[in-house]
LOKOLZA-877229 format. One record per residue (C-alpha): x, y, z; residue in one letter. Coordinates in Angstrom, 3 decimals, m for minus. Each point is the difference from the previous one (the first is absolute). Layout:
<recs>
          X          Y          Z   domar
          X          Y          Z       A
...
</recs>
This chain:
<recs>
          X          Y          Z   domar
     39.305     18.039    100.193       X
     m2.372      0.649     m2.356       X
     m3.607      1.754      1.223       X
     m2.908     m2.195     m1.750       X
     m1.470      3.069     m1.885       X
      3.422      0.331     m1.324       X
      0.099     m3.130     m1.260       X
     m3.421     m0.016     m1.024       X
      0.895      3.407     m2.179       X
      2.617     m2.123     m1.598       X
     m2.270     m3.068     m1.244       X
     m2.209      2.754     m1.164       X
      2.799      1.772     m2.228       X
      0.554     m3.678     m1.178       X
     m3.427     m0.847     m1.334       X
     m0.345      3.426     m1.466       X
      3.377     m0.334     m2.132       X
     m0.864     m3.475     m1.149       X
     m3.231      1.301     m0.886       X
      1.581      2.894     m2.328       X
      1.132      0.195     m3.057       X
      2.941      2.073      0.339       X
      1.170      1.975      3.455       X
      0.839      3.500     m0.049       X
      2.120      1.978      2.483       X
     m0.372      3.670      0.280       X
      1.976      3.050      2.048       X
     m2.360      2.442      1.676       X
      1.609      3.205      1.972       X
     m2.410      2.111      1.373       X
     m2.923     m0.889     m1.474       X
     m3.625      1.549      1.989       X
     m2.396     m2.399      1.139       X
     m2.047      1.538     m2.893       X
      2.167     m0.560     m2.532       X
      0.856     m3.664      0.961       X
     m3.752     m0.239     m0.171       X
     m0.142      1.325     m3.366       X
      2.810     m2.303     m1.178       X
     m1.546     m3.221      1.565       X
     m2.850      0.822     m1.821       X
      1.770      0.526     m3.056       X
      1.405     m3.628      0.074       X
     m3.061     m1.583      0.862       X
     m1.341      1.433     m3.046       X
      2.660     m1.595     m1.982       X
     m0.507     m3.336      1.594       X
      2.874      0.176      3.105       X
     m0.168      0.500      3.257       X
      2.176      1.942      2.349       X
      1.633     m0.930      3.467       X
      2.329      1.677      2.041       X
      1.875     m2.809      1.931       X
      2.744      0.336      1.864       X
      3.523     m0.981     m1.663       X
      0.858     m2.929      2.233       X
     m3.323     m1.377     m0.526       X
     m0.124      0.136     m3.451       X
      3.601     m1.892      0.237       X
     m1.319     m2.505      1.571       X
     m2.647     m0.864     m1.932       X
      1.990     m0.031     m3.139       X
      2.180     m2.501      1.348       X
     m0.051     m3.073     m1.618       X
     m1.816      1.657     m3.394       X
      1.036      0.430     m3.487       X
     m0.161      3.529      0.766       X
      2.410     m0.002      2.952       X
      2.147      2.530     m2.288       X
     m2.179      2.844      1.066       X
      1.175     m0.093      3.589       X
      3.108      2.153     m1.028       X
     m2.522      2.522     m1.099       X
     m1.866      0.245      3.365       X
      2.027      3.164      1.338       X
     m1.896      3.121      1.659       X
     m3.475      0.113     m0.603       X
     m1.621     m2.258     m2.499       X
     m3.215     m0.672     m0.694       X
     m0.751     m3.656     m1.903       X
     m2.233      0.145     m2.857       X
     m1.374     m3.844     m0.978       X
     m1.255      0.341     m3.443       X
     m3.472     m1.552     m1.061       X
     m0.140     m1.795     m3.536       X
      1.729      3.310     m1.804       X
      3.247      0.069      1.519       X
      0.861      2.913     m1.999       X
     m3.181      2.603      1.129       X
      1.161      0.478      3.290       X
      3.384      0.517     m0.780       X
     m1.354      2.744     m2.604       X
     m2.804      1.333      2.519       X
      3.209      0.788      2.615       X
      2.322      1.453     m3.009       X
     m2.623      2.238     m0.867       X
     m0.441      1.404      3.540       X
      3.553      0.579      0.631       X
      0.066      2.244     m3.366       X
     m2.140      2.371      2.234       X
      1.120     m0.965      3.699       X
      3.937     m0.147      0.413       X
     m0.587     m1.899      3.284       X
     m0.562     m3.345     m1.740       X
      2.184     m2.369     m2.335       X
      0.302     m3.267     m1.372       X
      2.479     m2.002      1.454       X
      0.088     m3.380     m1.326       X
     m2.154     m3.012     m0.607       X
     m0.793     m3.755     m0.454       X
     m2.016     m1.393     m3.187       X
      0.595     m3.381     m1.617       X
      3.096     m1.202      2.363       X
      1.671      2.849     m1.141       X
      1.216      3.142      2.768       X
      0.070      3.703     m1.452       X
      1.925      2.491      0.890       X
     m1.204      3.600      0.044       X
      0.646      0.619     m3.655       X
     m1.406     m2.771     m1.707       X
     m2.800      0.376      2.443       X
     m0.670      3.679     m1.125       X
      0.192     m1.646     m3.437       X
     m2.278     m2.935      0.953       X
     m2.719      3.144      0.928       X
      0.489      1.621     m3.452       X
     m0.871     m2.946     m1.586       X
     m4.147      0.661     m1.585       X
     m2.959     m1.786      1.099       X
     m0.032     m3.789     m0.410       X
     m3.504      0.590     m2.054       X
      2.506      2.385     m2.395       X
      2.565     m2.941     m0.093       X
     m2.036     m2.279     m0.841       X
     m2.004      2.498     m2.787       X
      3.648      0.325     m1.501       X
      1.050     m3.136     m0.015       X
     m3.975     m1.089     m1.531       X
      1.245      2.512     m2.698       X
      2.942     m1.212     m1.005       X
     m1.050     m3.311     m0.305       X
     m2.953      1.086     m2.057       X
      1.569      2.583     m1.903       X
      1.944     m2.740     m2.739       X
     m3.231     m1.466     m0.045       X
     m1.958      2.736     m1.098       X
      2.635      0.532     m2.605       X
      0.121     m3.557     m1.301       X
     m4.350      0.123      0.125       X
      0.007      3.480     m1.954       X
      2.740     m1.705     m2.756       X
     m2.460     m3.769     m0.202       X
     m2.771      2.164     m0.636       X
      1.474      2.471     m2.379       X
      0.986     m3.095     m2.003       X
     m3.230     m1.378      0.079       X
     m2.177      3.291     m0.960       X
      2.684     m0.073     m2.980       X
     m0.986     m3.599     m1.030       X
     m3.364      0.922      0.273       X
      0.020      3.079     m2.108       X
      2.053     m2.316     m2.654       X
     m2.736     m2.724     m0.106       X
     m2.898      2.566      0.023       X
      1.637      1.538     m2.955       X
      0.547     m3.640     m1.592       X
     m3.717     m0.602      0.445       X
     m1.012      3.406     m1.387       X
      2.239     m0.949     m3.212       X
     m1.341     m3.009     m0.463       X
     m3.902      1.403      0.498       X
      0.702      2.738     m2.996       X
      0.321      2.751      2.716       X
</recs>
């Protein structure tokens, strides 16, 4: 039978995943108490936050969830990262520590109703900023634009040289 602060732990796991934006599951192996501290504060600073749950609680709050897919993830020890408004920053802020600390790895995840695996969500990390996506895609909008404004006004300063030079004609000059 279930203990009430387990099943308290599990409504808790519930309201924090349906407050994220994306769910992140990572592997951790021997990790020091200083370097999980470093990490956690690493993915707070990217807008996540970290919890080391056990497995079959984790389960059990999935159940029932569009992300219900990560429970055949939840093997040996996992810590749960639920991702703030940037799904991808805390996915990138754990990639980038495991490039320097071989205890830690990405190991799938859950954004828009969709489950990762480990590879696409190593790829999911490497994706840039979502202020540098959205500067690209500002760019390529604007880019024809500018191209299109720079030939309208090329045109024009051509009219305008031809009438100034009409005028001048006609004037004597």
């Amino acid at each position: 039978m279930p203990t009430p602060i387990k099943e308290a732990k599990v409504e808790e796991l519930r309201q924090m995943f349906q407050n994220s934006a994306a769910l992140c599951l990572t592997e951790f192996r021997g990790l020091s108490v200083a370097n999980m501290y470093e990490l956690r504060g690493q993915i707070i600073a990217a807008g996540g936050e970290l919890a080391v749950v056990k497995n079959r609680l984790m389960k059990i709050a999935l159940q029932g969830t569009p992300a219900e897919g990560l429970a055949e993830h939840l093997k040996g020890q996992t810590a749960v990262i639920f991702c703030g408004a940037d799904p991808v920053a805390p996915a990138k802020a754990v990639a980038d520590y495991g490039k320097t600390h071989e205890y830690i790895a990405l190991k799938a995840a859950y954004l828009d109703g969709r489950i990762f695996d480990a590879t696409q969500t190593q790829g999911l990390a490497e994706l840039p900023p979502r202020e540098q996506i959205h500067s690209m895609v500002v760019g390529a909008i604007a880019g024809p634009l500018n191209g299109v404004f720079g030939a309208v006004n090329g045109a024009l300063t051509s009219l305008l040289y031809v009438l100034q030079g009409k005028i001048d004609k006609e004037n004597g000059g």
